[in-house]
N, C-alpha and C positions, 0 to 999 in steps of 0.2 A: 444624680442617682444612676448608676449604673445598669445592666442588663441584671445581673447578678444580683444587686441589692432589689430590683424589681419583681424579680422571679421568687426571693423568699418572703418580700411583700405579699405578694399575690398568697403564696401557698398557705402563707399564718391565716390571711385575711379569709382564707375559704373552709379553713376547719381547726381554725388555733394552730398552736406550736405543733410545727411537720414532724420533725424528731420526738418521739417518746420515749427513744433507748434509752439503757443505763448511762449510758457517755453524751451521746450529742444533742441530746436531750438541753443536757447543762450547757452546752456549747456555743449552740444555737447562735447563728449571725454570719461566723467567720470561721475563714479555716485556721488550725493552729498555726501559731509563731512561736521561733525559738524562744525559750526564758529562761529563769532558773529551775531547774526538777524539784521534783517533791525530797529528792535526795543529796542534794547539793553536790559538787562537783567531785570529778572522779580522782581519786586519787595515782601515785605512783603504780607503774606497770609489777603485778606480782609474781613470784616464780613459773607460772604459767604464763608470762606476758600478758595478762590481761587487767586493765586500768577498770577497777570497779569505785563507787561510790564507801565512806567511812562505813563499817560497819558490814561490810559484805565480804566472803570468800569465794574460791571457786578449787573446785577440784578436775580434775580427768578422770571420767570414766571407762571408756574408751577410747582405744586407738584403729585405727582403720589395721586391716591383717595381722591383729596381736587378741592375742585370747583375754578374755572377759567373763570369768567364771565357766572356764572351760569351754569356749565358743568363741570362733575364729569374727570376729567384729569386719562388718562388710567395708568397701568402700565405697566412698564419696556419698555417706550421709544428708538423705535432705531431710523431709518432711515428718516432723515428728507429734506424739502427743501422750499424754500420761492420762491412765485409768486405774480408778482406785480397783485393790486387788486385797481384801480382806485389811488386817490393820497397817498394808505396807499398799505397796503400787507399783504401774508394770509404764514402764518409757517404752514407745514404739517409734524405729527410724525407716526410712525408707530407702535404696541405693540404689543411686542413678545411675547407672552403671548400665550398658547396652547388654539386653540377651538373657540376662541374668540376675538383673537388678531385684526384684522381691524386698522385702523387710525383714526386721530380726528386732527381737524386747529386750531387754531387762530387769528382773524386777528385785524389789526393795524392799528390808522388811522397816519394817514402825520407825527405824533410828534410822534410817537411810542407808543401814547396809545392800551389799550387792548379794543376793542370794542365788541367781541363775541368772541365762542370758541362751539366748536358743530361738533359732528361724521360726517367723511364721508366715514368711509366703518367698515362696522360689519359680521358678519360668516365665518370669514376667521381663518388662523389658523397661528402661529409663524411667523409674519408679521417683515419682521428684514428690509433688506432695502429697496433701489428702485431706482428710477430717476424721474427726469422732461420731461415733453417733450416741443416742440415748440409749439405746438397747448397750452400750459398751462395743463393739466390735470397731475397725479400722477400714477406713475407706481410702486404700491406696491407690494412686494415679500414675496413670503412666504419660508421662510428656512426649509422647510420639504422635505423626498422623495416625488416624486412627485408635488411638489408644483408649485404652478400657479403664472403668474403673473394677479393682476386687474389693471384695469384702473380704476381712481376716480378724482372727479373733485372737487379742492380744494374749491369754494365757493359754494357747498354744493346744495341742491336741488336737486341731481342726486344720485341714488345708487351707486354703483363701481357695473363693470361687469367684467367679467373672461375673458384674453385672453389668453385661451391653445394650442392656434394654436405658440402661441412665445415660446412653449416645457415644457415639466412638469419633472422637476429635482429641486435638490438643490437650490432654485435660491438664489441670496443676494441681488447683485445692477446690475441697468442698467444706462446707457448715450445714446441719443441720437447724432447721425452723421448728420446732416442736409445735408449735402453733398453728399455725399456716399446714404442718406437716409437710412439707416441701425440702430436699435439699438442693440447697445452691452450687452452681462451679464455675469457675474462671478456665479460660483458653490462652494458652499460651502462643499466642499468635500477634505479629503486626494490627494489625485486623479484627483481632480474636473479639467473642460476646461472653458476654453474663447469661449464664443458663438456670433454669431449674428443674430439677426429677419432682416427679407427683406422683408418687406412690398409688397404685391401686388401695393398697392395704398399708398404713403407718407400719414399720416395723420391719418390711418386708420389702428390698431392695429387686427383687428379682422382675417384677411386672412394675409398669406404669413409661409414662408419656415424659416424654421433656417438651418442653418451653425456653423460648429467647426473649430477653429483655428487649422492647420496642421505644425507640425515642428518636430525636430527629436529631441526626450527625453532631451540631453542635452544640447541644443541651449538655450543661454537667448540673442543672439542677432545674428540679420540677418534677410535675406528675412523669411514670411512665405505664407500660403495659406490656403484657404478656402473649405472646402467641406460640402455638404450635410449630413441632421443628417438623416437616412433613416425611422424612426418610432420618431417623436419628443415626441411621450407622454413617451414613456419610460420603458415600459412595452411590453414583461418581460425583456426586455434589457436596464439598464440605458440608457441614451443617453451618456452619458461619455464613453461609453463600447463600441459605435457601427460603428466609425470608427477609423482602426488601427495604421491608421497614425495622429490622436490627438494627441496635446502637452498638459501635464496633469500638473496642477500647483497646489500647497499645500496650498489649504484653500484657495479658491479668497471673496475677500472682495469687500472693496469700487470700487466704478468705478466714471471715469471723463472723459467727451471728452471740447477738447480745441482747436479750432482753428487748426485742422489736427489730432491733438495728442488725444487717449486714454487709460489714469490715471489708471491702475489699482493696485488694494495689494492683497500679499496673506501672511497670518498672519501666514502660519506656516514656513516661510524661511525669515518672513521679509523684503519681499521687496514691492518695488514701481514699478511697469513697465509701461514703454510706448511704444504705438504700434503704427506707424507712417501708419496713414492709408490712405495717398497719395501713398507712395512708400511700402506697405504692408511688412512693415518689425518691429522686434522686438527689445525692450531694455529695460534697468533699467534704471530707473532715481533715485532710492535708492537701498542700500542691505547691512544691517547692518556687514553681513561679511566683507565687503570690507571696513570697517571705520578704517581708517589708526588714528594715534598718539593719544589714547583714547578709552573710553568708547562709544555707539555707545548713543545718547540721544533721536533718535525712536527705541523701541521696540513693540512688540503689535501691528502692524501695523493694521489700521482696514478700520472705512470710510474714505471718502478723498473728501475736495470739492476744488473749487478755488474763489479767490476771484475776482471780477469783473473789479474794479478797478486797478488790480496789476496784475494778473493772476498768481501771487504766488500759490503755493498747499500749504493744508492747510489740517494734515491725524492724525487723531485723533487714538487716543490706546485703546486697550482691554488690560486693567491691565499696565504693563506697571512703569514708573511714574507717570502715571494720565493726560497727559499730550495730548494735543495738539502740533503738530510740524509743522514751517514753511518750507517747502521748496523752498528757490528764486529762480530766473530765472539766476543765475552765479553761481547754483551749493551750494550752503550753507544754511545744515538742521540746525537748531537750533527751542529752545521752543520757543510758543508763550505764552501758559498759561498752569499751573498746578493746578491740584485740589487738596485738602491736606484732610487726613483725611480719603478718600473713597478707601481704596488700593481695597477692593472686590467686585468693581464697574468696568466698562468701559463706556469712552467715547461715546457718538453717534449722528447721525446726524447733522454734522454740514453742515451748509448753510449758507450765506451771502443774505441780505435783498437785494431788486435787486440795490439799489444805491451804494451797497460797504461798508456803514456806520458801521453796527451792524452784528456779528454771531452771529447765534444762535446754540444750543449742549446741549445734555442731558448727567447726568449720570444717566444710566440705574439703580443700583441698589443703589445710596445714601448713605451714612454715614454706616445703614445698615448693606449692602453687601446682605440682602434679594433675594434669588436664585429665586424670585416670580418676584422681580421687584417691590415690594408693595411700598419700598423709593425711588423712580425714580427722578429727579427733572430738569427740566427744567431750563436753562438759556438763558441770553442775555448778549454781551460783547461790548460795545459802546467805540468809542474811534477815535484817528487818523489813519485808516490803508489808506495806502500809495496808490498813484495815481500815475505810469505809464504809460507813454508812450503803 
């Protein structure tokens, strides 16, 4: 029995099944391995170049510097998400892009028309992911030292304003905890940590404390704990520097909370972690090391969303195969769709429209590979994705 099989022994044995999420709940034992998807293989590459599953399409929505219902569409799309908006819904991207980066929507009506498209946060600088919150509003990140997170509010009419009180480091993506009331974020850094904001007041981004995830260097599962960052701006001490007992993870990416459980990657070891934040304790739910009889078919691990209807994850690559990867809730990663063509491109922001129906995902730098981001293109992928329980 390994270290690994010991440590999830231990954790059942101290308060039953650790995972309670929607997903690894069922999973529970091992990280996933490739199989077959819930949607059987992909078929031939479509006028868009993109290889989807029987029964799926994909359109273009946007293009990086071409208009989109009378609005010049930014460049090098990252981080995206969709909120319902009356009987239609509004896509929010973010653009990485130095000096200037901010976000800009889209919204939709009931039949997936494109009915407007218009800025809603400018002066910001390398705007890569973010999160949603329950209030509706957009928590976008800027991947620079020091970087802040704003809050912006996807139907528009409101500026984005700065919350630095949530810490000023690397930041990538955030998830909100409704429960816990805490939001999480990952650091894009070698180095980088798993944070949380703790609101004074639920709702209310502007006051409250952050915290670092505490574990010992090479735990990737078991209890862990929480401590105070003691200077959140970060200066002259990163905040990743400033307590000693931080668990540091390589490169954190997307982030997801689900039903107990939050989804994080970090792109330079590959994996997927879950952090069961009932029973404050830690795991992988991917780590392409560990992919027994084969090639592992995520690499690049980057953003990550879930889908509504299924609570499948769903973790897009930086470089990679091009690829999109499902992960089910019994453990089996396999692709959902690949892009052909753009090897010097990566995946980003995927989101599912709030019925389940349609994801939407950019490639950041397009056919291209344009290090600007100038070929950026937005899609949409319509189809049957799966209704569970």
């Amino acid at each position: 029995m390994d270290r690994r099989t010991v440590l999830r022994a231990a954790v059942i044995g101290a308060g039953g099944t650790a995972f309670s999420g929607a997903l690894w709940g069922e999973a529970f034992g091992a990280v996933a391995q490739p199989g077959p998807g819930p949607y059987g293989t992909l078929q031939a590459a479509d006028a868009n170049g993109i290889q989807l599953p029987a029964g799926f399409t994909s359109r273009v929505i946007a293009r990086s510097g071409r208009q989109v219902a009378g609005h010049t569409w930014h460049w090098a799309p990252d981080g995206g998400a969709c909120f319902p908006d009356g009987s239609g819904w509004i896509y929010v991207s973010n653009s990485e892009i130095p000096l200037i980066g901010g976000a800009s929507a889209v919204r939709f009506a009931a039949d997936g028309t494109i009915t407007s498209a218009y800025r809603i946060l400018s002066g910001s600088n390398l705007n890569c992911a973010g999160g949603a919150t329950p209030w509706g509003t957009w928590m976008s990140c800027e991947e620079i030292a020091l970087g802040r997170i704003f809050e912006t509010w996807p139907g528009g009419g409101r500026a984005g304003e700065e919350r630095t009180r949530m810490g000023r480091f690397k930041h990538e993506a955030a998830a909100c905890d409704p429960v816990r009331q805490v939001v999480y974020m990952t650091e894009d850094e070698e180095d980088g940590c798993f944070y949380r904001f703790v609101p004074d007041t639920w709702g209310d981004l502007r006051y409250g404390h952050v915290q670092v995830l505490c574990a010992p260097s090479g735990q990737v599962t078991g209890p862990v704990t929480w401590r105070d960052i003691p200077d959140r701006d970060g200066f002259p001490i990163p905040t990743r520097h400033q307590v000693g007992a931080a668990k540091h993870f390589d490169g954190g990416e997307g982030c997801w909370y689900d039903a107990g459980v939050c989804y994080f990657t970090t792109k330079g070891d590959n994996r997927v972690w879950a952090y069961d934040a009932a029973n404050s304790t830690l795991d992988l739910a991917y780590d392409a090391t560990q992919v027994t009889g084969g090639t592992p078919s995520l690499t690049g691990v980057d953003n990550i969303t879930g889908a509504p209807t299924s609570r499948d994850l769903y973790v897009a690559e930086d470089g990679g195969n091009m690829e999109i990867n499902v992960i089910t809730a019994d453990g089996v990663v396999a692709p959902f769709l690949r892009i052909l063509g753009q090897s010097s491109s990566e995946i980003t922001g995927p989101a599912f429209s709030p019925d389940g129906r349609r994801l939407y995902f950019s490639s950041q730098r397009g056919p291209s590979g344009d290090s600007t981001g100038s070929g950026g293109i937005t899609y949409e992928v319509t189809g049957p994705f799966r209704t569970l329980p």
